[in-house]
C-alpha positions in Angstrom: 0.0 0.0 0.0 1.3 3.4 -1.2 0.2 5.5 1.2 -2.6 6.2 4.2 -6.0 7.4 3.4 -6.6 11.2 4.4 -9.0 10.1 7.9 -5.7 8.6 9.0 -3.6 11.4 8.8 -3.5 13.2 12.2 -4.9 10.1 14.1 -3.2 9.2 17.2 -0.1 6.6 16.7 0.7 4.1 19.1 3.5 6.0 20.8 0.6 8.6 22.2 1.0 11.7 19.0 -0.8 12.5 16.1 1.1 10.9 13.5 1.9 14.2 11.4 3.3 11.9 8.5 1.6 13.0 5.3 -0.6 10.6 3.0 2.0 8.8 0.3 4.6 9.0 3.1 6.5 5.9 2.8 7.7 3.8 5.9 11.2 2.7 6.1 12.0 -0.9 6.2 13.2 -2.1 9.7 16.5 -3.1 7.8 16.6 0.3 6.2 16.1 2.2 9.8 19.6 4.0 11.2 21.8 2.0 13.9 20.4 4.7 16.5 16.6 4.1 15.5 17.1 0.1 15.4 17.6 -1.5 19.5 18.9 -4.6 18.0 21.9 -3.1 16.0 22.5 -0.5 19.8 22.9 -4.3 21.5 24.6 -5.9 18.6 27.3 -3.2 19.3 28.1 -4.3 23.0 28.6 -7.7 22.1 31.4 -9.5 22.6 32.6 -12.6 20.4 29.9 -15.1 21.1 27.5 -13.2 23.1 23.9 -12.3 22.1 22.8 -9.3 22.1 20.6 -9.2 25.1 23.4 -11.3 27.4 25.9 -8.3 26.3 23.6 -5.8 27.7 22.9 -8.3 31.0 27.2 -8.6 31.4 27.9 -4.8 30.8 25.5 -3.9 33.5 27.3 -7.2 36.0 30.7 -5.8 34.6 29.5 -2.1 35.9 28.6 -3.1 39.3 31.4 -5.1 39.7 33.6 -2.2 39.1 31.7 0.4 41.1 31.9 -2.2 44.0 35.4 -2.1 43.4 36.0 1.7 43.5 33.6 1.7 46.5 36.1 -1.2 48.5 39.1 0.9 47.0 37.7 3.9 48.3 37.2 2.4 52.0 40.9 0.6 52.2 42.3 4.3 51.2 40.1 5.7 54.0 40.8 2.9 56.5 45.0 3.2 55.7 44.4 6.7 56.5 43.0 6.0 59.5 45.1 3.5 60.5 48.2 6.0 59.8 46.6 8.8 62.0 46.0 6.3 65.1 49.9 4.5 64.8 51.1 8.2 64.5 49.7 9.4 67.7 50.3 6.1 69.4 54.0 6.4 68.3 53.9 10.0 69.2 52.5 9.1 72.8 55.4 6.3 73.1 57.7 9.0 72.2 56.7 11.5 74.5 56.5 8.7 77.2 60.3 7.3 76.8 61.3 10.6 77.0 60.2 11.6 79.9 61.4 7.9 81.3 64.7 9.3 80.3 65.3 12.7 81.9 63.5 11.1 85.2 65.9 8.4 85.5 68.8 10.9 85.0 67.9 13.0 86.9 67.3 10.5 89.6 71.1 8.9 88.7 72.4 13.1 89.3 70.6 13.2 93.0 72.3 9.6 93.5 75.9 11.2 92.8 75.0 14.3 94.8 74.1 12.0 97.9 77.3 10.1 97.2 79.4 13.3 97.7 77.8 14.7 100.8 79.5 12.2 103.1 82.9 12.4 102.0 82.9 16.1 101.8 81.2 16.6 105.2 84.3 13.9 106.5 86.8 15.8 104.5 87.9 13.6 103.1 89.8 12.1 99.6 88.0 13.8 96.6 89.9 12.8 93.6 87.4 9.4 93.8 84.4 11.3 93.3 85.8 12.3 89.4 84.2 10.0 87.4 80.8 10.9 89.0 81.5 14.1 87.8 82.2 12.9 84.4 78.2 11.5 84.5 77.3 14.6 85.3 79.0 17.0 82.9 78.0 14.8 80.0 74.1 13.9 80.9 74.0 17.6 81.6 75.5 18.5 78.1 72.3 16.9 76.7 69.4 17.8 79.1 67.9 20.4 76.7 67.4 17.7 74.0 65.4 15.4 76.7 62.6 18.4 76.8 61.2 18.7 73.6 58.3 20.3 72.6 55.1 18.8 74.2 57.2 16.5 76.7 55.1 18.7 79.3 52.2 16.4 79.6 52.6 13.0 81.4 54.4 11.4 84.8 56.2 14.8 84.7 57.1 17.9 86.8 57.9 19.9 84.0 56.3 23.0 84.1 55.4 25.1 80.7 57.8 27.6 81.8 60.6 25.2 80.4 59.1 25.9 76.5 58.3 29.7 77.6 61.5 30.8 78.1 63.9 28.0 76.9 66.5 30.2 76.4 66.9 30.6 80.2 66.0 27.2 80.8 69.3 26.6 78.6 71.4 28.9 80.1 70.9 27.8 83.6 72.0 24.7 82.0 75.2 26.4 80.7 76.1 27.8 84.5 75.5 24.3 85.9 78.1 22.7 83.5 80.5 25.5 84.1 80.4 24.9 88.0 80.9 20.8 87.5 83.8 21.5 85.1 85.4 23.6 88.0 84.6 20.7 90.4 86.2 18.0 88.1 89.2 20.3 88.6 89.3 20.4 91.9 88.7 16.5 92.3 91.2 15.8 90.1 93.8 17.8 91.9 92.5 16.5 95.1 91.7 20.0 96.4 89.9 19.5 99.3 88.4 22.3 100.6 87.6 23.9 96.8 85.8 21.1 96.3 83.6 21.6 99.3 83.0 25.1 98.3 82.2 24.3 95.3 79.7 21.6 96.3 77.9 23.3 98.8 77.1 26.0 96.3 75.9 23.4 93.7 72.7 22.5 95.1 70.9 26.1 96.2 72.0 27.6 93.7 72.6 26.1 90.5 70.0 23.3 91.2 67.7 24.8 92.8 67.8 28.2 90.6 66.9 26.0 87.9 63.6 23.9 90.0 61.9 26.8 91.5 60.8 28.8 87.8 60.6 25.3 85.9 59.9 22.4 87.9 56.3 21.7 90.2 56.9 21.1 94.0 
């Protein structure tokens, strides 16, 4: 049939519209129809070697999900490393912070014990050129007890005030005056002097130690 009669023209086609095609209009063989117009050829184009039509559709959709569940479990190992990171950082920091303060505690425990060990034999008057290598401890654990308070070292099993990190310029040169008066003290024990020794012990305590607890260190 050539065309449509005229009462047909403008009657409703099955997709819902007036069908606007004019009378002698011809219709285009499905075979004739472009790739875009046809769903058969838009399937034929996904598939693979051996797959219909409709199972390439049905695998391109599995082979979508299966790589958007991928991203997704990508996404929450990256997020969980992450996390994982941040929590063996602070742990590590913590640890850090703790051996630290385990440190200068135990030295300066070790610093009182040569102090007490001194007291007797200087009260007795007696030979000081034995007392030397205690003062060898002291000069060198004192030559590093700035580097035992670093920054944030002032939380914890600590005395440390935040005076220490406030003024740490100070806090270093009370340092520097302390390792100046041992130095003098090794001298004096090495040469076996006595009463400089004394002198110079007695003095140690009020005001080189204690100069340096009362601003920075909690009663």
């Amino acid at each position: 049939m050539a065309g449509r009669c005229a009462a047909c023209v403008g009657q409703p086609q099955a997709g819902g519209g007036p069908d606007t095609r004019t009378v002698g209009a011809k219709i285009a063989p499905e075979n004739e129809r472009p790739p875009a117009a046809r769903p058969d050829m838009a399937k034929a184009s996904l598939a693979r070697p051996g797959e219909s039509p409709n199972m390439a559709v049905s695998n391109r959709g599995v082979r979508m999900i299966r790589r958007t569940t991928m991203l997704a479990a990508l996404g929450l190992l990256a997020l969980a490393g992450v996390a994982l990171a941040e929590v063996a950082f602070a742990q590590g920091a913590a640890t850090g912070t703790a051996e630290v303060i385990a440190q200068r505690r135990a030295g300066l425990k070790r610093m009182g014990q040569h102090m007490e060990a001194m007291k007797p034999v200087v009260e007795a008057g007696g030979e000081v050129k034995s007392l030397e290598p205690r003062i060898d401890d002291m000069i060198t654990w004192f030559r590093g007890l700035p580097a035992l308070f670093p920054p944030g070292s002032d939380a914890g099993d600590t005395k440390a005030l935040p005076a220490i990190w406030q003024d740490f310029g100070r806090f270093e040169s009370l340092d520097q005056a302390l390792l100046g008066q041992l130095a003098q003290m090794k001298q004096a024990a090495a040469a076996d002097d006595k009463t400089g020794f004394a002198t110079l012990y007695k003095s140690l305590g009020p005001q080189y130690c204690g100069t340096c607890h009362r601003p920075f260190r909690a009663r």
